[in-house]
Each structure stands twice: as structure tokens, then as C-alpha cells.
C-alpha positions as CSV (number, residue, x, y, z in Angstrom):
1,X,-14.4,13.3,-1.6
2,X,-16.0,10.8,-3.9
3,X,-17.9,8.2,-1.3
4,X,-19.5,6.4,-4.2
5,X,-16.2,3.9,-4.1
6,X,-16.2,3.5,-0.3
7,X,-18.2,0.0,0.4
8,X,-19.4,-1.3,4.0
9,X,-18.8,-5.1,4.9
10,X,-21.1,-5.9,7.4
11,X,-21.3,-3.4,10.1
12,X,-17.7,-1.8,9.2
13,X,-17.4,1.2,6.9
14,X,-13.3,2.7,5.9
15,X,-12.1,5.8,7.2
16,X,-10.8,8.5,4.7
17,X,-8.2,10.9,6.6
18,X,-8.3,14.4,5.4
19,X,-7.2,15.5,2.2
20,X,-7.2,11.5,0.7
21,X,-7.9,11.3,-3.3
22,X,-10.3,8.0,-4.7
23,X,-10.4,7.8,-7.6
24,X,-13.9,7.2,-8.9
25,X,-12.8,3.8,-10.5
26,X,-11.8,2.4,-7.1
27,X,-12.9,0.1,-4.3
28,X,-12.6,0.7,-0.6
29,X,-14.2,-2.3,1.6
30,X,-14.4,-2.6,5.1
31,X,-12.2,-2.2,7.9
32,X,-9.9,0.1,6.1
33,X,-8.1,3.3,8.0
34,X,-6.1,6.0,5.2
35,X,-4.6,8.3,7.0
36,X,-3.7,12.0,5.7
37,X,-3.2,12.2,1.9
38,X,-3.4,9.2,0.8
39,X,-4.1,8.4,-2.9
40,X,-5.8,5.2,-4.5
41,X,-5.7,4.9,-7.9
42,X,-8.0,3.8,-11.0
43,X,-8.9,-0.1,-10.1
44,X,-7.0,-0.4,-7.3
45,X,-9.1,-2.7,-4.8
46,X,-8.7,-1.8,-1.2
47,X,-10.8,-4.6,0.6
48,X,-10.6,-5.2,4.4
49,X,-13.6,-7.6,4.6
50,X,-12.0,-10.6,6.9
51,X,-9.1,-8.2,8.8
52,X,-8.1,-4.8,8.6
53,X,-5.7,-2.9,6.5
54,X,-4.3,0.5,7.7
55,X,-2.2,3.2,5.1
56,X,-0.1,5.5,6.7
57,X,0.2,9.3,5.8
58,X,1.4,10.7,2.3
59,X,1.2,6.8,0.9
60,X,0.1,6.2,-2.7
61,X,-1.5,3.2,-3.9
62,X,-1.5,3.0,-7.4
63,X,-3.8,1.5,-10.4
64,X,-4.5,-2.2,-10.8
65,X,-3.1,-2.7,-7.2
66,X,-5.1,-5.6,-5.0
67,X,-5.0,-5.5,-1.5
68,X,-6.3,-7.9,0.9
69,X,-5.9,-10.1,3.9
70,X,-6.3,-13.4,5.8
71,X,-9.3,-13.9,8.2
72,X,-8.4,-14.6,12.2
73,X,-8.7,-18.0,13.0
74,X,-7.9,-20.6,15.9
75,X,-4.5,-21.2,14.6
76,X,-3.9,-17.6,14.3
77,X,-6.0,-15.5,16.5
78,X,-4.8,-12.2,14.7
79,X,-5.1,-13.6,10.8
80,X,-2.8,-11.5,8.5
81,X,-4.4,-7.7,8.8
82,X,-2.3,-5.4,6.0
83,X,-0.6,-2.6,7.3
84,X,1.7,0.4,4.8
85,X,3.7,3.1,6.5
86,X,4.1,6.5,6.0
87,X,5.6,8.1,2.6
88,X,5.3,4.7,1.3
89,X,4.6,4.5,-2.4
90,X,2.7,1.2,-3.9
91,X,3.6,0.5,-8.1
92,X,0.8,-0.5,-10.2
93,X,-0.8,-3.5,-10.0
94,X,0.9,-4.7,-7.0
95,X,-0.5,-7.6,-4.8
96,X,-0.1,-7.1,-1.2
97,X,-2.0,-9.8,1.3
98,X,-1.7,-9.6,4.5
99,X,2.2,-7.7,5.1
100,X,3.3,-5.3,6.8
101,X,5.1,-2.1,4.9
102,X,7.4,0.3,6.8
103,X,7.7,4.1,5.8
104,X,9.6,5.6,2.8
105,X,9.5,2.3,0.9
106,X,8.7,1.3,-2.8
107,X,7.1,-1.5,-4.2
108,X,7.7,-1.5,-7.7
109,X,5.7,-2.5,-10.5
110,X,3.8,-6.1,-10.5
111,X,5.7,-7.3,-7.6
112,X,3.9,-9.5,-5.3
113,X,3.8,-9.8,-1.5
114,X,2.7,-12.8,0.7
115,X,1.0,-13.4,4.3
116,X,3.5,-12.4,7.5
117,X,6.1,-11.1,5.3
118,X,7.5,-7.7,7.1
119,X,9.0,-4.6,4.5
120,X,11.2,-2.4,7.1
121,X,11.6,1.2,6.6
122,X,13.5,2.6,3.4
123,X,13.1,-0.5,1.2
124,X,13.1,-0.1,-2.8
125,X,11.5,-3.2,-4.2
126,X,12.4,-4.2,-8.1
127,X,9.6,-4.8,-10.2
128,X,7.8,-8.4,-10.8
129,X,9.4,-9.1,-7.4
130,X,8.2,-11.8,-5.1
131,X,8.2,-11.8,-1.6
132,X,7.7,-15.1,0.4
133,X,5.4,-15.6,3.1
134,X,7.2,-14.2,6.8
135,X,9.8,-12.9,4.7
136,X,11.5,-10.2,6.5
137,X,13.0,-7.6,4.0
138,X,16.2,-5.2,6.0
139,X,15.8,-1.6,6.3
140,X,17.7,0.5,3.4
141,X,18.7,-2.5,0.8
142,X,17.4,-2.5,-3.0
143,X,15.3,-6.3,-3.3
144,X,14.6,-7.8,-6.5
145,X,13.5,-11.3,-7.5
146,X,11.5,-14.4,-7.6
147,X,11.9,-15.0,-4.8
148,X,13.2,-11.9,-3.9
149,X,16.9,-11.3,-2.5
150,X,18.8,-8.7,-1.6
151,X,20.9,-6.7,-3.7
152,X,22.6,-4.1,-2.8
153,X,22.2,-0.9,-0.1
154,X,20.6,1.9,-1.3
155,X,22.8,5.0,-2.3
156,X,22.0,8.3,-0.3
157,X,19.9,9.4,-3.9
158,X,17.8,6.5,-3.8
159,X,16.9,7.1,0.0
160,X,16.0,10.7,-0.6
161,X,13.6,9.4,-3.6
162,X,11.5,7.4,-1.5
163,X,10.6,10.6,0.1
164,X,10.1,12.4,-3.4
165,X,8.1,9.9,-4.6
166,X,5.7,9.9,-2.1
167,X,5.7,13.9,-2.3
168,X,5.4,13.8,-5.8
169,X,2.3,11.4,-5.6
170,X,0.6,14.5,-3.0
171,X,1.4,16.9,-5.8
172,X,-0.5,14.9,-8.7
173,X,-3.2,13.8,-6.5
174,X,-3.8,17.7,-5.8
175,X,-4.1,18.2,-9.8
176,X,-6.6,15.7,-10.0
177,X,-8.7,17.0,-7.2
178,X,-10.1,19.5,-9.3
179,X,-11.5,17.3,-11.8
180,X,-13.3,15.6,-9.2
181,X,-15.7,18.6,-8.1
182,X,-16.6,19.5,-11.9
């Protein structure tokens, strides 16, 4: 495990959960939890400074993606932490601030997602999508947008390739692995 790309902020250092690949040209700041084999990719920025961000099991997190969040405050005691399900696979550089991201989803290529907004479970996002602030996106529809809307339901192919994907991102992260330790 490469550690030279994990970053305190303040007193609060992120937790790696076994078997994780970092690549050496990413960030990880603060109060950040991966869980089990989960992959961030070259310059992806991972930075829980003001709130937390937590990434579920067998998630990806691809390059050029920003994540980040919104600070607690009187108005809003809890602030916007970032939370991604399991099997979840994030598109390169994709902006994700303060959400919440159910399992088996995919957020696809530039797409961009606001404060509050909630992704359920077995969501494909098109790329350059937006979604809205406290947008709440339905479990097992195909978005795309600006803003986003919803599409169509996802075929029985599509559901079963949220899965693959996130498999497939375990695989390649194991190839790379290697080169790490040489």
C-alpha cells in the first residue's frame, strides 16, 4: 500500500480497508473510510477535510475524479458528508459533493453531482450528466442530462453490468498491484 498519497487534516487520518489500490498520483485527505477493494485512480482527489466521505466495498473511483463535501453548520448540523455504495463504479473525472451513492451504480464519464442529491441502488448515469442539489434519482432507471432525467429502466443486461463493472475494476486493480511493490 502506497501511504505517500494518504494526507491527515488536522487530527483525522483515512482508513484504507484491505486489499484497496492508490494509485501513487492520488490524494486521500481526512475523514475518509474505503472499505474492501476499493480502487482510486491517477488524480483522483479524495478529500474529507470539512465532513466525511465513506466508499463502500468493490467501488472504483476513477482518474480526474473530485470528491468533496460541505462543512456542518447551524443551518445544517450534519453539512453534506459523501457517501458511495458497494460495487459502485465512479467514470473519470466525475464531480461528486456531498451525495449519497447506493450500490451497483454508474456514474459515467464527466457527469457532475450536487449537495443532498440521493443515487438509489442499480442506477446507470449517462455521461456529462447533471444532477441537481436533493435530487433523488429511482433505483434501476438509466439518467442522462443537464439537468438529468430519467430515461428509461434498465434491461436485465445493463443490471448485471453494474456488477461486472465493478468486478472488472478488482481484476485490473490486481494487475496493477504488482507494479506497485517493484
Amino acid at each position: 500500500m502506497n501511504t505517500s498519497v494518504l494526507r491527515p487534516y488536522l487530527d483525522t487520518f483515512p482508513s484504507v480497508g484491505e486489499g484497496c489500490y492508490l494509485d501513487p498520483l492520488c490524494v486521500v485527505i481526512g475523514d475518509v473510510a474505503l472499505a474492501e477493494n476499493v480502487s482510486v485512480w491517477p488524480f483522483a482527489v479524495i478529500r474529507g477535510d470539512v465532513n466525511s466521505i465513506r466508499i463502500g466495498r468493490n467501488s472504483n473511483v476513477q482518474d480526474h475524479c473530485m470528491l468533496h463535501v460541505s462543512h456542518k453548520n447551524e443551518a445544517k448540523p450534519q453539512g453534506s458528508p459523501l457517501t458511495i455504495g458497494e460495487e459502485t463504479t465512479i467514470g473519470h473525472h466525475v464531480v461528486l459533493h456531498g451525495c449519497t451513492i447506493g450500490n451497483r451504480v454508474l456514474v459515467g464519464m464527466k457527469t457532475v453531482i450536487l449537495d443532498d442529491a440521493v443515487i438509489e441502488d442499480e442506477v446507470m448515469i449517462g455521461a456529462g450528466s447533471l444532477v441537481p442539489p436533493k435530487k433523488r434519482l429511482e433505483s434501476g432507471y438509466l439518467y442522462v442530462g443537464n439537468p438529468v432525467r430519467q430515461v428509461r429502466p434498465l434491461s436485465e443486461d445493463e443490471k448485471a453490468f453494474l456488477t461486472y463493472s465493478a468486478a472488472h475494476y478488482v481484476r485490473v486493480m490486481n494487475n496493477h498491484k504488482p507494479n506497485l511493490e517493484k
